[in-house]
Backbone as CSV, one residue per row, in Angstrom:
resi,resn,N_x,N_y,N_z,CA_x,CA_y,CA_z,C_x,C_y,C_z
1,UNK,25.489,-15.023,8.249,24.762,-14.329,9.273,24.871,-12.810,9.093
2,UNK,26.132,-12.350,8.962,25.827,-10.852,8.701,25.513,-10.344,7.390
3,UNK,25.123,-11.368,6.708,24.439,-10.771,5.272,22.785,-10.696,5.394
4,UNK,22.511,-11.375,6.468,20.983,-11.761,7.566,20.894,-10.503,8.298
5,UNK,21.678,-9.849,8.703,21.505,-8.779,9.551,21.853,-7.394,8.531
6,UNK,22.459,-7.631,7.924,22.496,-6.415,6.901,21.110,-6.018,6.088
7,UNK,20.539,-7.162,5.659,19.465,-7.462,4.800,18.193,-6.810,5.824
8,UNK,17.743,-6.914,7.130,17.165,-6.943,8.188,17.162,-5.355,8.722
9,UNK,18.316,-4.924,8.452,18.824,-3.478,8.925,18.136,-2.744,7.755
10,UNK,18.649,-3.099,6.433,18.449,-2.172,5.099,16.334,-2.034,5.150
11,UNK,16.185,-3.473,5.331,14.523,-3.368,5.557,14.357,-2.617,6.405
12,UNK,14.302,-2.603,7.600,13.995,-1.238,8.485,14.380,-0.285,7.970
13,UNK,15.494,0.415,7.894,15.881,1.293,6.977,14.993,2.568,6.488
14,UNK,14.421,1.411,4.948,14.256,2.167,4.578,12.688,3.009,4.568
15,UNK,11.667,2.737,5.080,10.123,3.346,5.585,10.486,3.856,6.562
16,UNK,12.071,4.279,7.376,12.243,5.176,8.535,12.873,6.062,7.561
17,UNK,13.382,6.295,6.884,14.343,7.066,5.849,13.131,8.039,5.031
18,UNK,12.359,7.058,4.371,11.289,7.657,4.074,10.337,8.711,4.671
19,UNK,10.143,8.224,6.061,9.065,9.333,6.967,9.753,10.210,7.441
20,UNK,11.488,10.115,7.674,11.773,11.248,7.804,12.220,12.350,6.904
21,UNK,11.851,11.540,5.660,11.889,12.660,4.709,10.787,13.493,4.497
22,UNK,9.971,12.942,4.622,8.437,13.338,4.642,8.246,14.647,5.642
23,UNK,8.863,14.098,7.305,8.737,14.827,7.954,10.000,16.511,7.749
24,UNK,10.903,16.400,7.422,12.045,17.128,6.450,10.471,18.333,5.635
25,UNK,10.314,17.354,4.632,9.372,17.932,3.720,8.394,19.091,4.161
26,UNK,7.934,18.584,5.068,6.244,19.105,5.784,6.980,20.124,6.952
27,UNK,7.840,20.682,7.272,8.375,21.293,8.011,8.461,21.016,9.159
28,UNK,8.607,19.994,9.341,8.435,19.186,11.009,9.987,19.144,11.428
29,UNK,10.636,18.732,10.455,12.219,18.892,10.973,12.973,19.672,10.361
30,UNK,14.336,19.897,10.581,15.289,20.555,10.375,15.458,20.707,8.506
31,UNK,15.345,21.654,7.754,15.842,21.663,6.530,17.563,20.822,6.623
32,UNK,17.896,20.126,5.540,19.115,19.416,5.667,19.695,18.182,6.652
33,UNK,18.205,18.069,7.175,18.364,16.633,8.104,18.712,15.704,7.185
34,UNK,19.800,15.039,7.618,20.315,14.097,6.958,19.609,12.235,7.819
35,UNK,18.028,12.263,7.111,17.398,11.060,7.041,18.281,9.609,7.828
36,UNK,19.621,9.532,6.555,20.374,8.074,7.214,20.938,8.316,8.818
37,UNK,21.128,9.594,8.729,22.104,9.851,10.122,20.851,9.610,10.988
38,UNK,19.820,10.354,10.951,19.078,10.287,12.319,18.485,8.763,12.502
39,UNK,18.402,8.164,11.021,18.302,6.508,11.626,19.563,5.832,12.427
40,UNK,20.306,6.338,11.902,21.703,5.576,12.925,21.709,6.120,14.167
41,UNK,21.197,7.270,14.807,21.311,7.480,15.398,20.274,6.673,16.540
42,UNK,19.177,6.634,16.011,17.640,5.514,16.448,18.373,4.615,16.841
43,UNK,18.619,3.876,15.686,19.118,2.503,15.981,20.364,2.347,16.589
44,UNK,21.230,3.190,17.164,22.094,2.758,17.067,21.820,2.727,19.240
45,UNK,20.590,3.345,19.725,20.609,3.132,21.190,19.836,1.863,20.848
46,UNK,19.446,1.142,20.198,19.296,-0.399,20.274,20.206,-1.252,20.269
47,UNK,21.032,-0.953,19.129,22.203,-1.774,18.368,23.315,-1.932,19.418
48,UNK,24.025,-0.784,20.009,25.132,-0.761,20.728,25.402,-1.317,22.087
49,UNK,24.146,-1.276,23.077,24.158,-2.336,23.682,23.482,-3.352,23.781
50,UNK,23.632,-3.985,22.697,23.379,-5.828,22.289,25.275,-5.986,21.810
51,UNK,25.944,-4.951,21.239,27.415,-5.453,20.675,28.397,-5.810,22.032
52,UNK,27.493,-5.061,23.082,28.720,-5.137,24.101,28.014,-5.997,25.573
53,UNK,27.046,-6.740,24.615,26.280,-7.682,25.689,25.181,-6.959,27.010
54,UNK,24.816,-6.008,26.934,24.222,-5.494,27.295,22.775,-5.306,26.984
55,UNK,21.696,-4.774,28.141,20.202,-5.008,27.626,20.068,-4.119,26.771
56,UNK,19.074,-3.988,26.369,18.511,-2.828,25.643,17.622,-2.008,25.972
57,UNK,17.379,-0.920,25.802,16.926,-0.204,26.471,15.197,-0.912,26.559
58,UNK,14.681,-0.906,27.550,13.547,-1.331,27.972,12.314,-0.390,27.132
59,UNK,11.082,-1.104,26.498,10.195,-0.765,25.548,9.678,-0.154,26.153
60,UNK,9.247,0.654,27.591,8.495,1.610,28.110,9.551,2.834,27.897
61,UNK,10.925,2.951,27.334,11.347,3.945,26.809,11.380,4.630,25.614
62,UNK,11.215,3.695,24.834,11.216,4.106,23.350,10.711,5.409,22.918
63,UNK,9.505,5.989,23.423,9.250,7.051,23.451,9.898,8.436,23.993
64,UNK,10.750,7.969,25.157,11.374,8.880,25.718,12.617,9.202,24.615
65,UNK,13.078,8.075,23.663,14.513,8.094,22.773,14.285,8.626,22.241
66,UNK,12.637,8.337,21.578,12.802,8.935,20.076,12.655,10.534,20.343
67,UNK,11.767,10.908,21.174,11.492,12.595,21.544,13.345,12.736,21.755
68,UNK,14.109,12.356,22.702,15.468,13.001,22.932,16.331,13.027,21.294
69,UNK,16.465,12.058,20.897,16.527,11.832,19.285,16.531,12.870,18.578
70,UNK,14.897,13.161,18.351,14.311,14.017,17.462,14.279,15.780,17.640
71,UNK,14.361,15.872,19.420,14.581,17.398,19.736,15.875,17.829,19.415
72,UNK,16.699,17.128,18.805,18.429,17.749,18.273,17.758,17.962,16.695
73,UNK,17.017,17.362,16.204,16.773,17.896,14.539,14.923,18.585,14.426
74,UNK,14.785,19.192,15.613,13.763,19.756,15.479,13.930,20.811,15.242
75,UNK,12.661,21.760,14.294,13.030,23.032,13.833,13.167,24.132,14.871
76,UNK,13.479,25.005,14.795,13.756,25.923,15.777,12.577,26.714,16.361
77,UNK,12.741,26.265,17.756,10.973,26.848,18.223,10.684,25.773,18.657
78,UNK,10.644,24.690,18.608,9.334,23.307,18.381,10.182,22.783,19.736
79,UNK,11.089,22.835,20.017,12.176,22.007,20.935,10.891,22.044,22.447
């Protein structure tokens, strides 16, 4: 099972790793954004409460995460 969830994680992964390199690239984010971190950071308000049995954050938020998320590696000005 956790070779099922590893496998599952790495697929998501990596086309989020990707666009935020992209976005890195195109000046949308922070020079030196470190791509893996800000995915762990995504995933990890999904991930952490499912470990401790807890809901997850409800899908009419997702938008609100990713903007709070993304305004810590936004370029300066854009916040």
């Amino acid at each position: 099972m956790a070779s099922d969830i590893s496998v599952r994680f790495a697929s998501y992964r990596k086309p989020l790793e990707a666009r935020i390199g992209r976005s890195i690239e195109a000046g949308e984010l922070r020079p030196g954004t470190n791509p893996g971190r800000l995915v762990d950071l995504l995933m990890g308000t999904i991930a952490l409460p499912l470990l401790f049995f807890q809901e997850p954050p409800a899908v009419d938020e997702a938008d609100m995460i990713v903007d709070q998320v993304l305004s810590g590696f936004a370029v300066s000005g854009d916040t």
